[in-house]
N, CA, C and O atoms as CSV, one atom per row, in Angstrom:
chain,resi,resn,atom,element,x,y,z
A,1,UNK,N,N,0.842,-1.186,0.000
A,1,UNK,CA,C,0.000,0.000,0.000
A,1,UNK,C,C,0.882,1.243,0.000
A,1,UNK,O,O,1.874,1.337,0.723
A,2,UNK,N,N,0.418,2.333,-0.968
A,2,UNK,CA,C,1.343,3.782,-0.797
A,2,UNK,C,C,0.829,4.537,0.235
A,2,UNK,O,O,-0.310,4.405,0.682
A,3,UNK,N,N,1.753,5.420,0.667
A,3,UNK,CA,C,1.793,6.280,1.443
A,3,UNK,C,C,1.624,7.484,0.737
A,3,UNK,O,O,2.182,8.420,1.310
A,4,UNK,N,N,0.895,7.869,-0.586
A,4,UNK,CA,C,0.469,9.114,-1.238
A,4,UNK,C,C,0.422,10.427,0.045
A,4,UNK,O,O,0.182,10.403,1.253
A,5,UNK,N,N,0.787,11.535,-0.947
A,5,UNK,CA,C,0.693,12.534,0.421
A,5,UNK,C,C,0.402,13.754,-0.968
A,5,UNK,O,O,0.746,13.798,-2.149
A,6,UNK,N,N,-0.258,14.469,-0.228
A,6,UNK,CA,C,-1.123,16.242,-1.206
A,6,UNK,C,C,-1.398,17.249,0.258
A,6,UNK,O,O,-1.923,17.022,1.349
A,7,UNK,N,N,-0.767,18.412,-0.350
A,7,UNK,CA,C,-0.778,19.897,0.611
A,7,UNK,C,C,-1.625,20.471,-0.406
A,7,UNK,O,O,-1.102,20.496,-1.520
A,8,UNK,N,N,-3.032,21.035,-0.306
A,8,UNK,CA,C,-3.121,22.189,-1.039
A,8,UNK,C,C,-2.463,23.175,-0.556
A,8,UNK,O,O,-2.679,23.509,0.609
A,9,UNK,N,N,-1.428,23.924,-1.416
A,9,UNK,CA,C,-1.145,25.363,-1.349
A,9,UNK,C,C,-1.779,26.956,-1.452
A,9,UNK,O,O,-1.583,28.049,-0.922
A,10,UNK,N,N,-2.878,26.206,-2.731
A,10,UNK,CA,C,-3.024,27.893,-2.787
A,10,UNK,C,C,-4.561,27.817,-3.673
A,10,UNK,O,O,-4.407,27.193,-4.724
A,11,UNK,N,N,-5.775,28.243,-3.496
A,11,UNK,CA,C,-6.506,28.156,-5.110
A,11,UNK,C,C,-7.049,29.837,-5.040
A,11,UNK,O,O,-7.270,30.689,-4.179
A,12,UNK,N,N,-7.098,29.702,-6.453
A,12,UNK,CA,C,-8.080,30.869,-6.706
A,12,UNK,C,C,-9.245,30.543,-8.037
A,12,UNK,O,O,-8.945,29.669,-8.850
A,13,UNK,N,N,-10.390,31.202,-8.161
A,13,UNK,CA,C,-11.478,31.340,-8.516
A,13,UNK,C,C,-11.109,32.370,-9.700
A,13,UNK,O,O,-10.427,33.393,-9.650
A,14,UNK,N,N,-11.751,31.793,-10.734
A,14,UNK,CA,C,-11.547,33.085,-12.202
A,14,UNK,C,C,-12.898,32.641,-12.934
A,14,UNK,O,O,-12.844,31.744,-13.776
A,15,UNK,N,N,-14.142,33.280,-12.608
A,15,UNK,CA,C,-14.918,33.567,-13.304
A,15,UNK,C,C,-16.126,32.558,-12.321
A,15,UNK,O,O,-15.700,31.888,-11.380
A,16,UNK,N,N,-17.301,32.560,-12.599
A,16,UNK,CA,C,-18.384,31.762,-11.743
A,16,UNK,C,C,-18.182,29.771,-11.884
A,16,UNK,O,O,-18.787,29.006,-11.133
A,17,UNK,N,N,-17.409,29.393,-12.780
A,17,UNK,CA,C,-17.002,28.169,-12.810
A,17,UNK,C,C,-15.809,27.495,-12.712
A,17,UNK,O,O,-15.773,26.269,-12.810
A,18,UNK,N,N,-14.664,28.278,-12.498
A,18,UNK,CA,C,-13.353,27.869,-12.958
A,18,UNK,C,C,-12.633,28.408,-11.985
A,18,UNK,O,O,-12.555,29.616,-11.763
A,19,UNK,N,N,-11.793,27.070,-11.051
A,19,UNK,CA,C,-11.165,27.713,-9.759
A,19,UNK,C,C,-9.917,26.675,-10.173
A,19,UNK,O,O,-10.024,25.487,-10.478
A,20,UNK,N,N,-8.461,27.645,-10.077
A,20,UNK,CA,C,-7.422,27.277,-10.042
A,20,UNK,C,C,-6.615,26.429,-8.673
A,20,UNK,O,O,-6.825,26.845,-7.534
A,21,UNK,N,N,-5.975,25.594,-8.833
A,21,UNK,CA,C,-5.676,24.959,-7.402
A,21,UNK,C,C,-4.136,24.631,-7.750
A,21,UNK,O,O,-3.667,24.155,-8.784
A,22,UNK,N,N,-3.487,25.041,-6.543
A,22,UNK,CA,C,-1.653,24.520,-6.811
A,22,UNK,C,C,-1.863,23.585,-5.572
A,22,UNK,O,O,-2.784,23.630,-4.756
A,23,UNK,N,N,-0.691,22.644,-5.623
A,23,UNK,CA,C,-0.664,21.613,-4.635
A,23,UNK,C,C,0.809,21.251,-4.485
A,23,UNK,O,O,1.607,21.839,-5.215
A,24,UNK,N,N,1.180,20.499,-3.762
A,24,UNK,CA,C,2.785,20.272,-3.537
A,24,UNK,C,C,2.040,18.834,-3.035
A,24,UNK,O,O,0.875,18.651,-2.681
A,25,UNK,N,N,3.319,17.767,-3.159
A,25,UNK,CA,C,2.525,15.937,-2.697
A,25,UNK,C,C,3.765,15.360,-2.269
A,25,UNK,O,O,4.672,16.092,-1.872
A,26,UNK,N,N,3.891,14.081,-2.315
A,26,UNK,CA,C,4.740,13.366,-2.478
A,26,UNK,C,C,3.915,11.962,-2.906
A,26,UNK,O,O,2.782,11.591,-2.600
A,27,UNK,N,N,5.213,11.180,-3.949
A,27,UNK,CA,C,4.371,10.197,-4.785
A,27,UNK,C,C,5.461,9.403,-3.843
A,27,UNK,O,O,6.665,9.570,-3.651
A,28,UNK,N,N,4.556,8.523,-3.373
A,28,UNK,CA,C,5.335,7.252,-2.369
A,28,UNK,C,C,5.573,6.318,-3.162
A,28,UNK,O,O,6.151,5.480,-2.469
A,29,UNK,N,N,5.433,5.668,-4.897
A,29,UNK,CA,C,5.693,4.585,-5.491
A,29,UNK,C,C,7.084,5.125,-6.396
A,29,UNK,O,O,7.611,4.351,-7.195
A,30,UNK,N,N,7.441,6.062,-6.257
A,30,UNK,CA,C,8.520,7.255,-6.998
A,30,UNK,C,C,9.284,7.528,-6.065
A,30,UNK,O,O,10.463,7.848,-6.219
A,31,UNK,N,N,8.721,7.435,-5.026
A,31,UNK,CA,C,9.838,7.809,-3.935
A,31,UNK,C,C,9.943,9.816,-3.926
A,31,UNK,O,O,10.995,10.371,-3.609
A,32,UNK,N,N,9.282,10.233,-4.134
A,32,UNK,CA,C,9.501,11.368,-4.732
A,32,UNK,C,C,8.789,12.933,-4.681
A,32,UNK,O,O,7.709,12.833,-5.264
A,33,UNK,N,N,8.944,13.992,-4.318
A,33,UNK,CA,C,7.722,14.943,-4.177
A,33,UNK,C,C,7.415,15.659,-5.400
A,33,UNK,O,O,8.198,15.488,-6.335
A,34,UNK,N,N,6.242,16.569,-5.601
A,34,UNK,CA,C,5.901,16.536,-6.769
A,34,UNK,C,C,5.148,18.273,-6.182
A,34,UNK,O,O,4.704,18.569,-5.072
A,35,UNK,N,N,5.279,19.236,-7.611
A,35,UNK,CA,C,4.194,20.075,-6.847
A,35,UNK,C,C,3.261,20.196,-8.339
A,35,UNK,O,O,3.675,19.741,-9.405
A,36,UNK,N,N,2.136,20.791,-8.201
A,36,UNK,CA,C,1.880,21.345,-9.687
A,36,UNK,C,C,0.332,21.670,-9.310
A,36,UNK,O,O,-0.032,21.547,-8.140
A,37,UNK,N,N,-0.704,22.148,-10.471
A,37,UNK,CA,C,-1.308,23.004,-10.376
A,37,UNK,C,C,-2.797,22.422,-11.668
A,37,UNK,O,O,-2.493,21.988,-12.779
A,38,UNK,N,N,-3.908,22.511,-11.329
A,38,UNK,CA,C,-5.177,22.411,-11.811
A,38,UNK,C,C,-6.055,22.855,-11.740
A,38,UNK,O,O,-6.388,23.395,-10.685
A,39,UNK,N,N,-6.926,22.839,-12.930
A,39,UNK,CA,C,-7.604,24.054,-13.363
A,39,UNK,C,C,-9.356,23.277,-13.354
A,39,UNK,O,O,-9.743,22.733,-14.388
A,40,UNK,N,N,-9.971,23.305,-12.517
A,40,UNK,CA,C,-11.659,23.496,-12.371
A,40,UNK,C,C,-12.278,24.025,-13.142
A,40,UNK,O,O,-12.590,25.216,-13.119
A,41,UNK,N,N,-12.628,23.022,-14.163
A,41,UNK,CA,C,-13.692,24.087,-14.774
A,41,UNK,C,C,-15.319,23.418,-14.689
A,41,UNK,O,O,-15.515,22.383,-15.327
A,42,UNK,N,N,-16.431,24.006,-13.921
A,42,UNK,CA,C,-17.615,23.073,-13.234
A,42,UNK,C,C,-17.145,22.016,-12.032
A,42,UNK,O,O,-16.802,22.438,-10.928
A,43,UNK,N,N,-17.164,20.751,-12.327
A,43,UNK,CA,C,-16.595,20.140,-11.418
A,43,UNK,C,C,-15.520,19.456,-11.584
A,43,UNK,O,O,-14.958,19.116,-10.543
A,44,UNK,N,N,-14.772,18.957,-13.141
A,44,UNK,CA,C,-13.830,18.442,-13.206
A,44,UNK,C,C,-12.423,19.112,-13.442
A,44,UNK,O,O,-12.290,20.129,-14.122
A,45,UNK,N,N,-11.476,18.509,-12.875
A,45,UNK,CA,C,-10.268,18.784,-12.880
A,45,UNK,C,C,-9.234,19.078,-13.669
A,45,UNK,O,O,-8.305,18.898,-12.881
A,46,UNK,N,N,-8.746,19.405,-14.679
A,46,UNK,CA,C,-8.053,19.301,-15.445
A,46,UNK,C,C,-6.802,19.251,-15.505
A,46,UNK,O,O,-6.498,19.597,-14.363
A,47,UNK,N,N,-5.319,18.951,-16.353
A,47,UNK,CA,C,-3.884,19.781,-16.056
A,47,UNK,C,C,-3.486,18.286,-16.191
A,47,UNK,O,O,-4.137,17.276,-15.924
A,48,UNK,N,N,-2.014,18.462,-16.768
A,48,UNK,CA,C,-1.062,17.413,-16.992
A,48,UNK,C,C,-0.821,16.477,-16.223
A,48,UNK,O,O,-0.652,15.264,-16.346
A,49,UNK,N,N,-0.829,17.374,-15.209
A,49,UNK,CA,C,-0.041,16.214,-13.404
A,49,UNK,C,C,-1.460,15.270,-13.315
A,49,UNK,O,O,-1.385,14.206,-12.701
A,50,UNK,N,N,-2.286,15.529,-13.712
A,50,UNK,CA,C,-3.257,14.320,-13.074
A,50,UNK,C,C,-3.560,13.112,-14.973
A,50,UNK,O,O,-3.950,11.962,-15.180
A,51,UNK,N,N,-3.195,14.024,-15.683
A,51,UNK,CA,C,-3.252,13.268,-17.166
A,51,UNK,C,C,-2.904,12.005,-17.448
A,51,UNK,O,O,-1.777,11.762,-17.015
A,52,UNK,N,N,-3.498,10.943,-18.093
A,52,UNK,CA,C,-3.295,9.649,-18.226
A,52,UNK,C,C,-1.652,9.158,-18.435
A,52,UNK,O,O,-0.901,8.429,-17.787
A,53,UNK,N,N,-1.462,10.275,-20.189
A,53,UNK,CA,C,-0.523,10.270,-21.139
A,53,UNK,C,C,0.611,11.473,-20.528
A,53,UNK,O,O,1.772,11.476,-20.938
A,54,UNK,N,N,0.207,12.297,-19.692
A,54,UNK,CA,C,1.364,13.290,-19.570
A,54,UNK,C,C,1.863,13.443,-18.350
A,54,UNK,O,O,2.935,14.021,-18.173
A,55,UNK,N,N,1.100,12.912,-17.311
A,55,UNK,CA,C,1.859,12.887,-15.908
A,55,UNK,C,C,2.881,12.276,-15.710
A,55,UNK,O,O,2.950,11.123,-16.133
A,56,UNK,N,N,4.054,12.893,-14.964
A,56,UNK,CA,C,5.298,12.222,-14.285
A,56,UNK,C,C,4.887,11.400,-12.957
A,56,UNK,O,O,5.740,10.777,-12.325
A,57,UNK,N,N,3.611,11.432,-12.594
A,57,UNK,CA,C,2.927,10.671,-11.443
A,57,UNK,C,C,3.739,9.209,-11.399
A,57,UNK,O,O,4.691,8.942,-12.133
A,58,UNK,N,N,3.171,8.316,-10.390
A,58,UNK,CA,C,3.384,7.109,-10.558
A,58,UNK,C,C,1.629,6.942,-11.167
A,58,UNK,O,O,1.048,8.026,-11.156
A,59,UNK,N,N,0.737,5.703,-11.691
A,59,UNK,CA,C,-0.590,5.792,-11.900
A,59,UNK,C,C,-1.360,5.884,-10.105
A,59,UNK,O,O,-2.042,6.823,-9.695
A,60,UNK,N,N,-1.170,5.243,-9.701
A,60,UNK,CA,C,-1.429,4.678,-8.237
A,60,UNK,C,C,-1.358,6.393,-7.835
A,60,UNK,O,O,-2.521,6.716,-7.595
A,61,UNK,N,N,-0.783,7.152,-7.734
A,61,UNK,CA,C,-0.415,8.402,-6.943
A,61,UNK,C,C,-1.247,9.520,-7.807
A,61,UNK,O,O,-2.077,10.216,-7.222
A,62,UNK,N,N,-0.994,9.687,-9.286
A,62,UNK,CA,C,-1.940,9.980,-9.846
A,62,UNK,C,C,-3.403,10.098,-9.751
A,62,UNK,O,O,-4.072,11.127,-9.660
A,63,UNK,N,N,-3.799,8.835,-9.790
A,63,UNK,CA,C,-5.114,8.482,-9.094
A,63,UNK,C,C,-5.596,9.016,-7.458
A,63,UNK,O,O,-6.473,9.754,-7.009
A,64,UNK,N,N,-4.776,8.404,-7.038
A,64,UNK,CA,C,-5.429,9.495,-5.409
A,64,UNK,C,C,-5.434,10.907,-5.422
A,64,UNK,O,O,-6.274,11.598,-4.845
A,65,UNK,N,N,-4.246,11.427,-6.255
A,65,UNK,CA,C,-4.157,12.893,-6.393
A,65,UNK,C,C,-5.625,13.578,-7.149
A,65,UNK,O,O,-6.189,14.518,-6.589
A,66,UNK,N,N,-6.095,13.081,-8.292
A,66,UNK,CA,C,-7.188,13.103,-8.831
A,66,UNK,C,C,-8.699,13.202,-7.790
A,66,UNK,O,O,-9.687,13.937,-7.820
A,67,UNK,N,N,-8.333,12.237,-7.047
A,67,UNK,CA,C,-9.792,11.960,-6.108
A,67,UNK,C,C,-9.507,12.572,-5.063
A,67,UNK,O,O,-10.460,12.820,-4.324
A,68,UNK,N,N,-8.260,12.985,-4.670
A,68,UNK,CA,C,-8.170,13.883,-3.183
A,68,UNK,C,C,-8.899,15.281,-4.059
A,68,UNK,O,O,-9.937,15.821,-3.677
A,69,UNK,N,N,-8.303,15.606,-4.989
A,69,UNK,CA,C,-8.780,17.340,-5.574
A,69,UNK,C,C,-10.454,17.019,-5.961
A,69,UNK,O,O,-11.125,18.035,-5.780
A,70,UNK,N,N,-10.958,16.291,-6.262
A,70,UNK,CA,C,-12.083,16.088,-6.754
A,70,UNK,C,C,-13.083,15.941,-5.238
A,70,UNK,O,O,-14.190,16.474,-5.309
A,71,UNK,N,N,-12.812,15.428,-4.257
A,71,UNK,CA,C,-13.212,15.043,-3.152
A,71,UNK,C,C,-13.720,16.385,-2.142
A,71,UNK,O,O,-14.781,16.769,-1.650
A,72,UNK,N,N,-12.405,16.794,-2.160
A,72,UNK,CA,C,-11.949,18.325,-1.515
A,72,UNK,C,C,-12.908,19.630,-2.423
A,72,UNK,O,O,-13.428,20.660,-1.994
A,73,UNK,N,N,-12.859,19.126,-3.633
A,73,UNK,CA,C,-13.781,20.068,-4.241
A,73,UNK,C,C,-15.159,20.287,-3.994
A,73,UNK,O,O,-15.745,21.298,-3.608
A,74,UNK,N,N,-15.618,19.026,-4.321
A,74,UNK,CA,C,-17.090,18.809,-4.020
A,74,UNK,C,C,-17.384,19.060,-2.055
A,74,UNK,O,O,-18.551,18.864,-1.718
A,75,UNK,N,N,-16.539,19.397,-1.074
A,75,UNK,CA,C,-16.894,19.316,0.190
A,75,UNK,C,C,-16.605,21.120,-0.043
A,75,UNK,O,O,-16.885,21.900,0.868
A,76,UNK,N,N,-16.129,21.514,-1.121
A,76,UNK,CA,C,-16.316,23.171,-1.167
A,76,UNK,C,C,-15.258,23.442,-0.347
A,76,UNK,O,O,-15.639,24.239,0.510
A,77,UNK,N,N,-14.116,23.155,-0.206
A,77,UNK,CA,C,-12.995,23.264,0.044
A,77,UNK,C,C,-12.154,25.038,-1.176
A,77,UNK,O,O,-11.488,26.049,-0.955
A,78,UNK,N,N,-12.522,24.657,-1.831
A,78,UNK,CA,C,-12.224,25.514,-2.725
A,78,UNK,C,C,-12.871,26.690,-3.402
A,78,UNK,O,O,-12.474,27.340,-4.368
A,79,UNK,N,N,-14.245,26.849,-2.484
A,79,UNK,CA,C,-15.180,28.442,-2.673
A,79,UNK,C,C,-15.002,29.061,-2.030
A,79,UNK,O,O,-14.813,28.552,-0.925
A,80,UNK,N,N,-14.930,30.147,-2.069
A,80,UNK,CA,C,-14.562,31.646,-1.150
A,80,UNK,C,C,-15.817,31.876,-0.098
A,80,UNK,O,O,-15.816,32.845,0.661
């Protein structure tokens, strides 16, 4: 089992649907920390670091990273 780890750092809100989010992690199957940044637009997530084809993630770390921001979103973690 990994030991996945996510800090939100910072988000901001640009327009009535679309809230920016930076994060800093560490990917426990990489051995490795990671920071980077996604873009909300309604409810899904978007941006490279969580991307099938373009993340440096491990998949496993990827994946939690995905459902921690998605999770955190929907509990409104991220509205002003």
């Amino acid at each position: 089992m990994n030991n996945h780890k996510v800090m939100i750092v910072d988000f901001a809100l640009n327009g009535p649907q679309t809230c920016f989010v930076k994060f800093s992690g560490y990917d426990d199957e990489l051995k490795r920390e990671f920071t980077g940044m996604v873009r909300f637009v309604g409810e899904l997530p978007y941006g490279d670091v969580i991307h099938p084809a373009k993340s440096e993630l491990s998949n496993s770390c990827r994946e939690f990273l995905k459902n921690y921001l998605i999770q955190r979103y929907n509990e409104g973690q991220f509205h002003e």
